[in-house]
C-alpha positions as CSV (number, residue, x, y, z in Angstrom):
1,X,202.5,-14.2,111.5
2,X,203.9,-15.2,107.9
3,X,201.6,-17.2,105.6
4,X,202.6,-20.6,104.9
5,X,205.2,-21.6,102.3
6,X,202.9,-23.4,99.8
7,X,199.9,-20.4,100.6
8,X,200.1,-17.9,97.7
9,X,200.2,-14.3,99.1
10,X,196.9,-13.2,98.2
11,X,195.1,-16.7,99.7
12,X,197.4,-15.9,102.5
13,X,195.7,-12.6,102.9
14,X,191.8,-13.8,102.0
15,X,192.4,-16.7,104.9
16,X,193.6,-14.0,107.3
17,X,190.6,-11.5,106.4
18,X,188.3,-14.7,107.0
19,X,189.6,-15.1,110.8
20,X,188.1,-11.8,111.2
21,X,184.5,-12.4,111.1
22,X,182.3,-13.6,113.6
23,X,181.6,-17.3,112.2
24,X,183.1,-18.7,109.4
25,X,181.8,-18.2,105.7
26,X,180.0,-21.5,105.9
27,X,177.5,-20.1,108.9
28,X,175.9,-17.6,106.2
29,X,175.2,-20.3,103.9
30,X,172.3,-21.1,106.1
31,X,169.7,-18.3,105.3
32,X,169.0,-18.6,108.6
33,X,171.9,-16.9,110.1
34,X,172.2,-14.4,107.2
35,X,170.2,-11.5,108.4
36,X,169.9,-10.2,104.5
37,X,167.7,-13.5,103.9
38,X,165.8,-12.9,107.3
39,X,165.1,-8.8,106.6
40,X,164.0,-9.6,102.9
41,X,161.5,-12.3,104.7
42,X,160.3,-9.9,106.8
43,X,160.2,-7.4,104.3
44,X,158.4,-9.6,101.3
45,X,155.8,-10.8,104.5
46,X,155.1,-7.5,105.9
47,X,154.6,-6.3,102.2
48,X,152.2,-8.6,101.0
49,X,150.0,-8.4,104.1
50,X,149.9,-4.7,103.6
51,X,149.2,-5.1,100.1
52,X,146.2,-7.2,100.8
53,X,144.5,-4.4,102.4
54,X,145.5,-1.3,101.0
55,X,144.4,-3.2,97.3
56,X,141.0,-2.8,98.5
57,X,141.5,1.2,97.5
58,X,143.9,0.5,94.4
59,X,146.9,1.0,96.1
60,X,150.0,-1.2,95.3
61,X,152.6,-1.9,98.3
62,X,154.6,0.2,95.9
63,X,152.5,2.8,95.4
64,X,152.3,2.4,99.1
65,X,155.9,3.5,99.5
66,X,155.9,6.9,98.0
67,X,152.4,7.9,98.8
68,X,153.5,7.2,102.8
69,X,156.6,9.6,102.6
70,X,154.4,12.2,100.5
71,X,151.9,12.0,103.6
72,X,154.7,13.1,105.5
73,X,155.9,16.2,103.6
74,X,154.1,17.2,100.6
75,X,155.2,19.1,97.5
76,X,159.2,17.4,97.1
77,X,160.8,17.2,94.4
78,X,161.3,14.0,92.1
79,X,164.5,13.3,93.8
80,X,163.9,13.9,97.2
81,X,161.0,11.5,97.1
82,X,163.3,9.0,95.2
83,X,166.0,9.5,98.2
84,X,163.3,9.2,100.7
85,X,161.7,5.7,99.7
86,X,165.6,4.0,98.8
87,X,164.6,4.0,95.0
88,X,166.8,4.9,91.8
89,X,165.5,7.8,89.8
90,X,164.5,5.6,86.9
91,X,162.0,3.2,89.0
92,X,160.7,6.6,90.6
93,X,160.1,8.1,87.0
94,X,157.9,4.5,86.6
95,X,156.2,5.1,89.8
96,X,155.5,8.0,89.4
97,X,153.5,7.3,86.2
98,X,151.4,5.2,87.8
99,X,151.1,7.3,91.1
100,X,150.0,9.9,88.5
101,X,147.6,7.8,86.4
102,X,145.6,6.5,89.3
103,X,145.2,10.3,90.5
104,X,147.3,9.8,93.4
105,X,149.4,12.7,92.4
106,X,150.4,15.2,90.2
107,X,154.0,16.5,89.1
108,X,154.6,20.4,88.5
109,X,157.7,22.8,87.8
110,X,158.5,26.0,89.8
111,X,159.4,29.0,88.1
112,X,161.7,29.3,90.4
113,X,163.5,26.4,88.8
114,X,162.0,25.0,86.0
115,X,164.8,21.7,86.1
116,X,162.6,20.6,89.2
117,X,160.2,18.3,89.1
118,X,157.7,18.8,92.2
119,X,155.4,16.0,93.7
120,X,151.7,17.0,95.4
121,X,149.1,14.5,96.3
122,X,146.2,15.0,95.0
123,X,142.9,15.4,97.3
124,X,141.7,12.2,97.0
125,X,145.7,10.7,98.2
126,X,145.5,13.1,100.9
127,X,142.3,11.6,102.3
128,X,143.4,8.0,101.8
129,X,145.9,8.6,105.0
130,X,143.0,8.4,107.3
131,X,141.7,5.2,106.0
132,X,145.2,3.2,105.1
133,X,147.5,4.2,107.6
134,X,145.6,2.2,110.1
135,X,146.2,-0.6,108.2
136,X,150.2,0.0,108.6
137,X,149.9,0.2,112.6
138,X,147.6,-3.4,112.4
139,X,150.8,-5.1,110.3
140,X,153.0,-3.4,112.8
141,X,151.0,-4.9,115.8
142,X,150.8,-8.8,114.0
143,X,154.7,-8.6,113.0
144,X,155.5,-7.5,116.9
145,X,153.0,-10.0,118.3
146,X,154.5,-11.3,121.6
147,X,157.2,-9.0,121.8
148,X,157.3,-6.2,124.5
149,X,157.7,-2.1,123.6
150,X,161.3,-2.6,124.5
151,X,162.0,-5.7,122.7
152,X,160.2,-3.8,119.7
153,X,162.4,-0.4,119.9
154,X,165.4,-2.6,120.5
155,X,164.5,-4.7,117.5
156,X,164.2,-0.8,115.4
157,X,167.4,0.0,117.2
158,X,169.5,-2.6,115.7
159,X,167.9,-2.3,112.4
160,X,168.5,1.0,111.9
161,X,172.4,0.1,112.6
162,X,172.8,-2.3,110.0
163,X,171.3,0.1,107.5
164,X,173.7,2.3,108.8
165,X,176.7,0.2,108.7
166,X,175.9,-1.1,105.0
167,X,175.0,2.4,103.9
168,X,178.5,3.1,104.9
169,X,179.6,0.4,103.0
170,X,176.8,1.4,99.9
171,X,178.2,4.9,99.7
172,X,181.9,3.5,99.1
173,X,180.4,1.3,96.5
174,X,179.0,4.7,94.7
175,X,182.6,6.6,94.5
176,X,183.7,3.2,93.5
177,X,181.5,2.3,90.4
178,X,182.2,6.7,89.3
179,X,186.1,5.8,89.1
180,X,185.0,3.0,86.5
181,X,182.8,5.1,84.3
């Protein structure tokens, strides 16, 4: 297949790439069909319901985030926990301010390696579990409503794939963006 006399090469190339895809460009301009738009949806919903309860014991859907993976393993370092919740370093370092001002947490160094930062819940986090992860599972039950325990773990299924295929994709970007710098 040769591209058309008047087609530049590199058109020649973009219009061949385009044949590729499942629909054509102009399906994705409906945030309908873009299933970025529908996640962040379901993400920004989800996230503001949970908010509204977990605000009744001063905790933030962001402080939400890091105090959830901190209920799951205790004592990681800074970085770990910034891994673990999909967060930049930087934004973490914020965070945690605020995790740490609202006695949620508190950071310490080893002596075992003092360039660690380590993260511990505090007593009063520790206890907030009981009380707020209920309050995950109800959000869970309203955004499944109507939907069977198949459909559900077929829904988490596919999920989890497309943040496996883009972190594929996101992890190119990274070795990308270090050539630049």
């Amino acid at each position: 297949m040769y591209p058309p006399a008047k087609m530049a090469e590199g058109e020649w190339k973009l219009a061949k790439k385009a044949q590729s895809y499942r629909h054509p460009a102009e399906f994705y301009t409906n945030p309908e069909n873009s299933i970025g738009y529908l996640a962040r949806v379901v993400f920004r919903s989800f996230s503001r319901l949970l908010e509204r309860r977990t605000l009744a014991y001063d905790v933030s859907a962001g402080q939400w985030r890091f105090l959830r993976q901190l209920w799951r393993e205790d004592g990681i370092t800074q970085r770990e926990l910034s891994e673990r919740v999909g967060m930049r370093e930087p934004t973490t370092v914020v965070a945690l301010k605020g995790l740490e001002k609202a006695g949620f947490i508190t950071r310490r160094k080893t002596d075992d390696d003092r360039r660690k930062t380590f993260i511990f819940l505090t007593p009063h986090a520790k206890k907030l579990e009981l009380t707020l992860a209920p309050m995950n599972a109800e959000i869970h039950e309203i955004a499944t409503r109507g939907m069977t325990d198949e459909e559900v773990e077929t829904l988490q299924s596919l999920m989890r794939r497309v943040i496996d295929n883009l972190a594929d994709e996101t992890q190119k970007l990274a070795v990308l963006s270090d050539v630049k710098a």
